[in-house]
C-alpha positions in Angstrom: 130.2 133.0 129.1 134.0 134.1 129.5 136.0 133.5 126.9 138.6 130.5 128.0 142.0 130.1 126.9 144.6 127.2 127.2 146.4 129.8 129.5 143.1 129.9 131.7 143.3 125.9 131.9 146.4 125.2 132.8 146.3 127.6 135.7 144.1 125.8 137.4 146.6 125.3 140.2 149.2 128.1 139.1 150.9 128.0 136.9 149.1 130.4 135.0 150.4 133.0 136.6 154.2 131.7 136.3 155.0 133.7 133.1 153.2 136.9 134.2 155.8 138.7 136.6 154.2 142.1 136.9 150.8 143.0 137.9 148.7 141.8 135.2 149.1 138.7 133.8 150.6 138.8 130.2 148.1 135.9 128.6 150.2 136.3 125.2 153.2 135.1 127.0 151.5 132.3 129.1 149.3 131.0 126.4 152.2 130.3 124.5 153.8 128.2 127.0 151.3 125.1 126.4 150.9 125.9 122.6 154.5 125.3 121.9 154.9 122.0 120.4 157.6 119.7 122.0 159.4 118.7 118.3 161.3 115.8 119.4 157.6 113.7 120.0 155.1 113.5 117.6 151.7 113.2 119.2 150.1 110.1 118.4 146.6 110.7 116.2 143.5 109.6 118.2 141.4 107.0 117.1 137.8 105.1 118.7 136.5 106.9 121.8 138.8 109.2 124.3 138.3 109.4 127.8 139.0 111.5 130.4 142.3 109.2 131.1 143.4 109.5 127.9 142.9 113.4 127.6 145.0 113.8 131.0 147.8 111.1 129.0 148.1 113.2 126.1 148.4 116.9 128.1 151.0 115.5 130.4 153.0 113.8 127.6 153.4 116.6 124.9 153.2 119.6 127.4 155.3 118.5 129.9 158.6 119.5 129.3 157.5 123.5 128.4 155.6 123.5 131.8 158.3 122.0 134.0 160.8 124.3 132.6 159.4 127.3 133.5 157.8 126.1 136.5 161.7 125.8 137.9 162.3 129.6 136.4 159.7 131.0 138.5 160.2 129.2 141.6 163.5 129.6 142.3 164.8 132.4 144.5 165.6 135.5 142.4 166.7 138.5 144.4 165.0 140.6 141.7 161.7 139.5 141.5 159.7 138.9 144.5 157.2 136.0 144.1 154.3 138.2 145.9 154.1 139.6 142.6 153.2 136.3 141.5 150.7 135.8 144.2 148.7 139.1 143.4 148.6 138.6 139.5 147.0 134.7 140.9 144.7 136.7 142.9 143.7 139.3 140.3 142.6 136.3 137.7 139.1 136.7 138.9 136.7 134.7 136.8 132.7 135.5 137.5 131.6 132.2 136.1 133.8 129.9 138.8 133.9 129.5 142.4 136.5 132.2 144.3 138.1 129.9 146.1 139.9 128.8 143.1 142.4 132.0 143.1 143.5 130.8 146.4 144.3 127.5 145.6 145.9 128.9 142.7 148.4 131.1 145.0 148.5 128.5 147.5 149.8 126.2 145.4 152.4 128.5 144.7 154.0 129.7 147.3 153.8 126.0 148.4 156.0 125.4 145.7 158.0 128.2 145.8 158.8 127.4 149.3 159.5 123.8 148.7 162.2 124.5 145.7 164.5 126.9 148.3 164.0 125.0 151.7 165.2 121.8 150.4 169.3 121.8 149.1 168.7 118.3 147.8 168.6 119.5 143.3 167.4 115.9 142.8 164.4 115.6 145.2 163.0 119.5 144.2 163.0 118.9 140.2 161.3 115.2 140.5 158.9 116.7 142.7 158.6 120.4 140.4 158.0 117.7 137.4 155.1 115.8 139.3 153.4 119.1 140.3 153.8 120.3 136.4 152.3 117.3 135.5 149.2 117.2 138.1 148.6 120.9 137.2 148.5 119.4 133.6 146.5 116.9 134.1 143.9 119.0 136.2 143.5 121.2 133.2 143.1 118.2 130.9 139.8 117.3 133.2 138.4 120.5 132.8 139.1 120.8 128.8 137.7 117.2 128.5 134.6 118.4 130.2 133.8 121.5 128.8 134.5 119.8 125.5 132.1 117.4 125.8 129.5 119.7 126.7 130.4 121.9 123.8 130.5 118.7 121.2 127.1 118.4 122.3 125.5 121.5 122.2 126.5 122.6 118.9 125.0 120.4 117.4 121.3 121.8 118.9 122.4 125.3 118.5 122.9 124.5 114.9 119.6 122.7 114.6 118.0 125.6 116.1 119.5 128.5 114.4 118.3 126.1 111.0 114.6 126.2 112.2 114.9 130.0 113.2 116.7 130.8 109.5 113.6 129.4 108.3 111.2 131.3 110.2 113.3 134.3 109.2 113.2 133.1 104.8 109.3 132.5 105.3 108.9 136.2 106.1 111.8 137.5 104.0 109.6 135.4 100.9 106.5 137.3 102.5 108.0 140.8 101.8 109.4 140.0 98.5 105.5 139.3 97.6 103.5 142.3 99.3 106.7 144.5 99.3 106.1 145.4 103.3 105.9 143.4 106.4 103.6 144.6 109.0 105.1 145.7 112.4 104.0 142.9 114.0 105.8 140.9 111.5 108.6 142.7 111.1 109.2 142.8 115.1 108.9 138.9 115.4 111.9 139.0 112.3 113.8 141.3 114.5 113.6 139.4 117.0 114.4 136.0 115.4 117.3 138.1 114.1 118.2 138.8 118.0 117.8 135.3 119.2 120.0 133.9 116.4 123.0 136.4 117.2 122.6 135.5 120.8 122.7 131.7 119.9 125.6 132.4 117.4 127.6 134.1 120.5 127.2 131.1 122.4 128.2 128.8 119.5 131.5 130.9 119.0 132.8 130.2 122.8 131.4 126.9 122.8 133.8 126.5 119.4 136.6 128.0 121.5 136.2 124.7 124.3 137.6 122.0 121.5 140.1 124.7 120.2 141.4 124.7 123.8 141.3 121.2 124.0 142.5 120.2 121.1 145.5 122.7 122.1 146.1 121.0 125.5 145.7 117.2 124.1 147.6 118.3 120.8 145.7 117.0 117.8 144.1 118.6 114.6 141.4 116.1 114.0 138.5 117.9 113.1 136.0 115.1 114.8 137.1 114.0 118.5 134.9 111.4 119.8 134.6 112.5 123.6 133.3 109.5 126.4 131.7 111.2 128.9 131.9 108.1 131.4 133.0 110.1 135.3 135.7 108.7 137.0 134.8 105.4 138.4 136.7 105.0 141.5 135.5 108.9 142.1 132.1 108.1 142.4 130.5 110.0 145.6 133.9 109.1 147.5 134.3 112.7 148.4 131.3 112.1 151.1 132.8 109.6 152.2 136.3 111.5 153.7 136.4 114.5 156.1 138.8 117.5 155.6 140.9 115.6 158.3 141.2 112.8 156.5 142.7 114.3 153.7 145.2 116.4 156.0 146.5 113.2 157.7 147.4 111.7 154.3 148.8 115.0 153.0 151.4 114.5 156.1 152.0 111.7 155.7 152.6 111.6 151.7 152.9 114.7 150.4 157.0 115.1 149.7 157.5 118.6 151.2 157.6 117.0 154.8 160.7 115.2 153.7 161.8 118.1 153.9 162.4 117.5 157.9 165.0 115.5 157.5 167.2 118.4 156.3 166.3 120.6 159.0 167.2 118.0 162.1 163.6 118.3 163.6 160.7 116.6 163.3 157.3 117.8 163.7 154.3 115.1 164.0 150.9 116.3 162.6 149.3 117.0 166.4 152.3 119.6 166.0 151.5 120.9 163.0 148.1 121.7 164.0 149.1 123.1 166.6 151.1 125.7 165.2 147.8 126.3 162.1 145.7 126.5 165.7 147.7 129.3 167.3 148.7 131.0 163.7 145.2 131.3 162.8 143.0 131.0 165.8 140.0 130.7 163.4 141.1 127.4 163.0 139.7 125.9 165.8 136.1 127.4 165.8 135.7 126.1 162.5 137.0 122.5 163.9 134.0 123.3 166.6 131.0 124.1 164.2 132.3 122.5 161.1 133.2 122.6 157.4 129.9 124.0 156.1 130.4 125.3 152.7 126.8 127.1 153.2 128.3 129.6 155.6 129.0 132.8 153.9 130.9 133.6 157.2 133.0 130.4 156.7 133.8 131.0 152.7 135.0 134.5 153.1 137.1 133.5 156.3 138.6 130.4 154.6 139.6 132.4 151.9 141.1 135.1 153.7 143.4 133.2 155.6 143.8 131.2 152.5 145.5 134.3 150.8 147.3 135.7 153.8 149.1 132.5 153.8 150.2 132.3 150.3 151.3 135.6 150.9 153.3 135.1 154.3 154.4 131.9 153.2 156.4 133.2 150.4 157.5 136.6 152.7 159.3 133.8 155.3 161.0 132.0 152.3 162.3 135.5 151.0 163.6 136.0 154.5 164.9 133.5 154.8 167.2 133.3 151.5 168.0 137.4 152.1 169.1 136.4 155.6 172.1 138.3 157.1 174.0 134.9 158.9 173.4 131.5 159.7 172.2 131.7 162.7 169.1 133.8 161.6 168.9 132.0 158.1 168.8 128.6 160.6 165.7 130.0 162.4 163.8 131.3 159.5 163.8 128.2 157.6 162.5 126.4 160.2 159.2 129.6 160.3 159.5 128.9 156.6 158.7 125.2 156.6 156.4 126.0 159.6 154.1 128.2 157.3 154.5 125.7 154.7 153.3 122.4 156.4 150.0 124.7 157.8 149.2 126.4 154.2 149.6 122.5 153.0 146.7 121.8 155.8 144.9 124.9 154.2 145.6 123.9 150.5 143.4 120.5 151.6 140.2 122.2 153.0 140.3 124.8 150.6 140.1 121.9 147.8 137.3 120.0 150.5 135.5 123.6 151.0 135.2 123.5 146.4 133.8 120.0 146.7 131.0 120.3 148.7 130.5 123.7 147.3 130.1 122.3 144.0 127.3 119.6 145.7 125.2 123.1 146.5 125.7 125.0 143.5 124.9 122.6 141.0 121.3 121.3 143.8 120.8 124.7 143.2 120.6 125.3 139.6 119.5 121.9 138.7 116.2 123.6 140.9 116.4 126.8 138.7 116.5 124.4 135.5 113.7 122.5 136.2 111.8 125.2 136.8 112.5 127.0 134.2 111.6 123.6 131.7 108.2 123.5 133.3 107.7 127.4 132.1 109.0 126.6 128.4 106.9 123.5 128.1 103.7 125.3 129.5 104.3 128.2 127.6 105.0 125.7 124.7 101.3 124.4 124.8 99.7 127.9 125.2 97.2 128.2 121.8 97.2 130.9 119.7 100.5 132.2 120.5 101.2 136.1 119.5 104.7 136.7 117.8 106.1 138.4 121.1 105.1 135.7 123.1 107.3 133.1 121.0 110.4 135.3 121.1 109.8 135.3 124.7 109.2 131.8 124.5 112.9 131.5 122.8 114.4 133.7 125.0 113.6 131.3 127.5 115.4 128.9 125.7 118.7 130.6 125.4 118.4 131.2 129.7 118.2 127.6 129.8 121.5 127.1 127.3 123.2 129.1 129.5 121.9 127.1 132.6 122.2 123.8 131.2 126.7 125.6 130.7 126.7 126.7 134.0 125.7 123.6 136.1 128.3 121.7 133.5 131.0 124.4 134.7 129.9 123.3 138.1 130.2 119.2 137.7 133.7 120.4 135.9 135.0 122.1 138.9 134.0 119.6 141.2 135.4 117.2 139.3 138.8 118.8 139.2 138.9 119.6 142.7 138.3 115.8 143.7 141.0 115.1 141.9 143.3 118.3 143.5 142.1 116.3 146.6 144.2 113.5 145.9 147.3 115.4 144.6 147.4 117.9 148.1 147.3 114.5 149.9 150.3 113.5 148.5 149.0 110.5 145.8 150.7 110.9 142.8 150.7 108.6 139.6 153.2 110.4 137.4 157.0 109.5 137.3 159.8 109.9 134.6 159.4 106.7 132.8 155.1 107.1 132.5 156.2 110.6 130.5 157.9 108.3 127.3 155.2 105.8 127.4 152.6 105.8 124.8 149.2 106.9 125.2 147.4 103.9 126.3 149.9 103.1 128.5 150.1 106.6 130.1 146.6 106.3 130.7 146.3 102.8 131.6 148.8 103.6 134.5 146.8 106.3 135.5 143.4 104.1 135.7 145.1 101.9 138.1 147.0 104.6 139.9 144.2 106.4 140.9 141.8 103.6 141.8 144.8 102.5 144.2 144.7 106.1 145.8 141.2 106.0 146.3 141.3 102.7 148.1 144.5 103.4 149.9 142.2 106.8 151.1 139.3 104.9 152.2 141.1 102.2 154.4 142.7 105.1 156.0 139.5 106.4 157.3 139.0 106.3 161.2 135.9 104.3 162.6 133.4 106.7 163.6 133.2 108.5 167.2 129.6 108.0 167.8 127.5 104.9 166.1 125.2 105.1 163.3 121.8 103.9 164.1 120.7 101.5 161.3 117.1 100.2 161.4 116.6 96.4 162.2 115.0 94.9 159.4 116.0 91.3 160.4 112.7 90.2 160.9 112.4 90.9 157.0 115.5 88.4 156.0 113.8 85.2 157.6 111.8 82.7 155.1 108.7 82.6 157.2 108.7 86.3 158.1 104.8 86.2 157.3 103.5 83.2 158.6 105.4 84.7 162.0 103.2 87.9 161.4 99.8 86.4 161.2 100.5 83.6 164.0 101.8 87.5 166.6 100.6 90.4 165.0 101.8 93.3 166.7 99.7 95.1 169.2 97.4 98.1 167.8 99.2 101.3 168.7 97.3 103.1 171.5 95.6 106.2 170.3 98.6 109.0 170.9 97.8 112.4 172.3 98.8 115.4 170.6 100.5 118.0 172.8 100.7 121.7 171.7 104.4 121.9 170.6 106.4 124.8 171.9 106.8 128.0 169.9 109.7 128.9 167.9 113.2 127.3 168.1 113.9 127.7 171.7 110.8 128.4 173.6 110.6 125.5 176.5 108.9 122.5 176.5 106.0 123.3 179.3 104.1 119.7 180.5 104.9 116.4 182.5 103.4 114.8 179.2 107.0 116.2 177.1 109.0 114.4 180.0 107.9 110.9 178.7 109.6 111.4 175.3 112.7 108.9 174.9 114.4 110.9 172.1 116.3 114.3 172.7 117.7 115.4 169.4 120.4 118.3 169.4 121.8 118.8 165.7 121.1 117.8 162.0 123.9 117.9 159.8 124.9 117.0 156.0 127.9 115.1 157.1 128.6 112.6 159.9 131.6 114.4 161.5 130.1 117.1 162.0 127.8 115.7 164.0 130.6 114.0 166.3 132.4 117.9 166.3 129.4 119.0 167.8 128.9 116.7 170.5 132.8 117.4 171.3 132.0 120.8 171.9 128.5 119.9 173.9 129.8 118.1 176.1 132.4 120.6 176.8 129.8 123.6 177.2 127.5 121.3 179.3 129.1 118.4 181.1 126.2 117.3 182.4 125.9 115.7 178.8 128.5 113.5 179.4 126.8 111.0 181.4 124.8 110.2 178.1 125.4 108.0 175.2 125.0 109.8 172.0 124.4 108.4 168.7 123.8 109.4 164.8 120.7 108.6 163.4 120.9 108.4 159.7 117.8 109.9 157.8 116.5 110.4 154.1 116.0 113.8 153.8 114.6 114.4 150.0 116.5 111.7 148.6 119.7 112.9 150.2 121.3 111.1 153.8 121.3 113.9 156.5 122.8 112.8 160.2 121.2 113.7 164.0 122.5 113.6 167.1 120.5 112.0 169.3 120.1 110.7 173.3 118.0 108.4 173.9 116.9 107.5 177.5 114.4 104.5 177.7 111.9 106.2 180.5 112.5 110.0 179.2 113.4 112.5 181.8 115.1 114.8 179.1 113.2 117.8 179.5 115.7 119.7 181.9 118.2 119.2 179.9 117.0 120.2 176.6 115.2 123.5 178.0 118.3 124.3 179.8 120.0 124.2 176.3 117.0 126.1 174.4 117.4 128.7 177.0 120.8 129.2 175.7 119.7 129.0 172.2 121.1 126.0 171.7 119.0 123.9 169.2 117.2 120.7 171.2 114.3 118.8 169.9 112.0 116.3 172.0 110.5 113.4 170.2 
């Protein structure tokens, strides 16, 4: 595991780059920007049970005013340092253990900020909105530190235990050679390796140690024992499946302050426009609107992050232009590319903080699968009789594969549960203001509990009905009192004995026999998310408009627990095989049933 610093925290959206002005970032300089001590407030001492709300409370409250500070330095135009410098140093902060896409939300966020601070000439409205975005950056890393703290609190303590039981393994032999005067070599490898195994777990101990030096940094205390709740947020709870990227993007332009920002230039722009302009910037754009957000594209990842970087970067190029402009006339017309860029890297900022979420939802199925398998191989391995030496080192090798498992998929929930958060921030929802800064702790995060719950329901109401219904199975039969007398009075007729047809090779070999024409059901997509399902009949019915004289709907499905969406036609006397072989022969998927 990578060693983590406060510096590393706090730059979760950026500004952990906002001290380092040259090519690498100077983590001596940055680190010390959260572990100065504001000496005016005296942090409170923490007492019972501290939650997630509470560890975001105390960041923002004694950190806040030596983040905001130099968040102003940096993001105000300086014809001697130009902020692409900035963006490559985000860019270079590559960390192995978290998801890429983190580096470009980073320098998004940035330049986003950057251009926000020297488009606007209101002073007022660009430091209360600088503050804010100190204090959401804050309060990111405070999620993350709470989180890996937790973890850390409780691993310890079963790294200790273990290290006790292996210390005793390793005296057992040590009191052996004291008596004979020699261990035998199988003896003295099994001490070796017990010897290994210890230093490994010791390693992992040390960085574990580092998490609640970090977070007791951030949150500002010196209690030795922090009681940690490890409750999620509650109005969080699966919400994220609930909203589409769009979603997210129509809120961001409607709320987030840097479209206020219209008002100074004379023009407005509505958020058709603004898409518009993302569309024809970035013609990408609109296949992915086609096919859909699907983290599990390799094809997808790399392109969202490329454009992803090339906009932090061109945003903050236009902004330079702008303020080096020769005359008004030309400084008139580059604001207006300026604040162009800006209100499509905003629309970029939310799906790259979307594209996290659900990546997070894959990552973490993933290893949970790796963990559990590798549980069933330690307990089998556990019950093998007569165990040699090697095969119990190998056995607690095992072990420390699984510690290191059990971190990563905590990393994982971590991440995820920062960018949910992002989510809300880059759609413009934000709980902090001047007064909440000089409240005390449990009113700080008091505010916050209600402030967020309020943005997740103001989110969900904002959600549009669905293009294409949801099939839900009729089970009214099932709610009525005499359900069963009514069963054994008309019992349903015997199903007549089906005939199994030979189903068609491969994914698009045609459906050959009259007996295929009879099915009702012609199924052309199954997809993790709902709108992605309605995307893709957008762009089927565009392809083949002989679709449109159908119907379609979403069936809703348990696939292994987890809800999974198809597109379906149905047609009551069949007839559908035409029109699915004539999409099979374009290799378009189409399933009769």
């Amino acid at each position: 595991m990578m060693k983590k610093s406060v510096w590393n925290l706090v730059g979760v959206l950026g500004i952990a780059c906002l001290s380092a002005c040259s090519s690498a970032p100077d983590t001596q300089n940055s680190k010390s920007l959260i572990d100065k001590t504001d000496l005016s407030v005296k942090p409170e001492k923490i007492t019972g049970k501290t939650d997630v709300y509470d560890s975001m409370a105390r960041s923002v409250k004694y950190n806040i005013n030596v983040t905001y500070p130099n968040l102003k330095d940096k993001v105000f135009f300086n014809q001697n340092e130009n902020p692409r410098q900035i963006i490559n140093s985000i860019l270079k902060m590559k960390n192995p253990s978290q998801n890429p896409m983190y580096d470009s939300l980073r320098a998004l966020d940035f330049s986003i900020a950057y251009a926000m601070a020297n488009l606007s000439d209101d002073e007022a409205f660009v430091s209360e909105n600088l503050k804010a975005k100190s204090a959401q950056s804050l309060a990111l890393a405070a999620i993350k530190a709470h989180k890996d703290a937790l973890f850390a609190s409780k691993k310890i303590k079963e790294i200790d235990r273990q290290i006790r039981r292996l210390q005793s393994d390793i005296k057992i032999l040590n009191d052996k050679q004291n008596r004979i005067g020699v261990l035998n070599s199988d003896d003295e490898a099994y001490k070796k390796g017990l010897e290994v195994v210890i230093y490994k777990l010791s390693e992992i101990k040390k960085n574990l140690e580092e998490s609640l030096v970090v977070y007791r940094q951030l949150v500002k205390t010196d209690e030795k024992k922090i009681d940690l709740e490890g409750r999620n947020f509650y109005e969080l709870e699966n919400l994220d499946a609930k909203l589409t990227v769009d979603d997210f993007r129509k809120t961001a332009y409607n709320y987030r302050p840097e479209f206020k920002i219209q008002k100074e230039l004379n023009k407005k722009y509505s958020y058709s426009q603004i898409n518009q302009i993302l569309r024809h910037e970035y013609p990408q754009v609109e296949r992915l609107e086609i096919n859909g957000y699907d983290a599990e594209k390799p094809m997808y990842i790399k392109e969202l992050q490329q454009r992803a970087d090339f906009q932090a970067n061109y945003l903050v190029d236009k902004v330079w232009q702008y303020k080096n402009a020769p005359n008004e006339s030309a400084k008139k017309q580059l604001r207006l590319q300026a604040f162009e860029e800006m209100a499509t890297a905003i629309m970029t900022q939310n799906e790259v903080a979307y594209n996290i979420v659900m990546r997070a939802d894959i990552d973490y199925e993933e290893i949970s699968k790796q963990i559990d398998t590798l549980k069933k191989n330690i307990a089998q391995n556990a019950k093998r009789k007569g165990q040699t030496n090697t095969q119990k080192v190998d056995v607690l090798e095992q072990k420390i594969s699984l510690l290191n498992m059990d971190l990563q998929a905590s990393q994982i929930l971590a991440e995820k549960a920062v960018a949910i958060r992002a989510m809300y921030f880059y759609a413009g929802f934000n709980p902090f203001n001047a007064k909440l800064y000089d409240g005390k702790i449990k009113d700080i995060s008091s505010n916050l509990k209600v402030g967020f719950n309020k943005d997740a329901v103001e989110m969900l109401s904002k959600v549009q009905t669905s293009q294409t219904p949801v099939l839900i199975e009729d089970n009214n039969w099932a709610k009525k009192e005499n359900w069963l007398e009514e069963l054994l009075e008309n019992p349903k007729p015997k199903a007549e004995k089906s005939v199994t047809l030979a189903q068609p090779k491969g994914d698009f070999e045609p459906y050959n026999g009259a007996e295929f024409n009879k099915r009702t059901i012609m199924q052309l997509g199954s997809y993790r998310y709902k709108e992605n399902a309605d995307l893709d009949w957008k762009m089927l019915k565009e392809l083949y408009p002989d679709l449109r004289k159908y119907n379609p709907v979403v069936e809703q499905a348990n696939v292994r627990g987890k809800p999974m969406y198809r597109l379906i036609i149905q047609q009551r006397n069949g007839g559908l095989v035409e029109m699915c072989n004539k999409l099979r022969a374009d290799k378009v998927g189409c399933l009769l049933r």
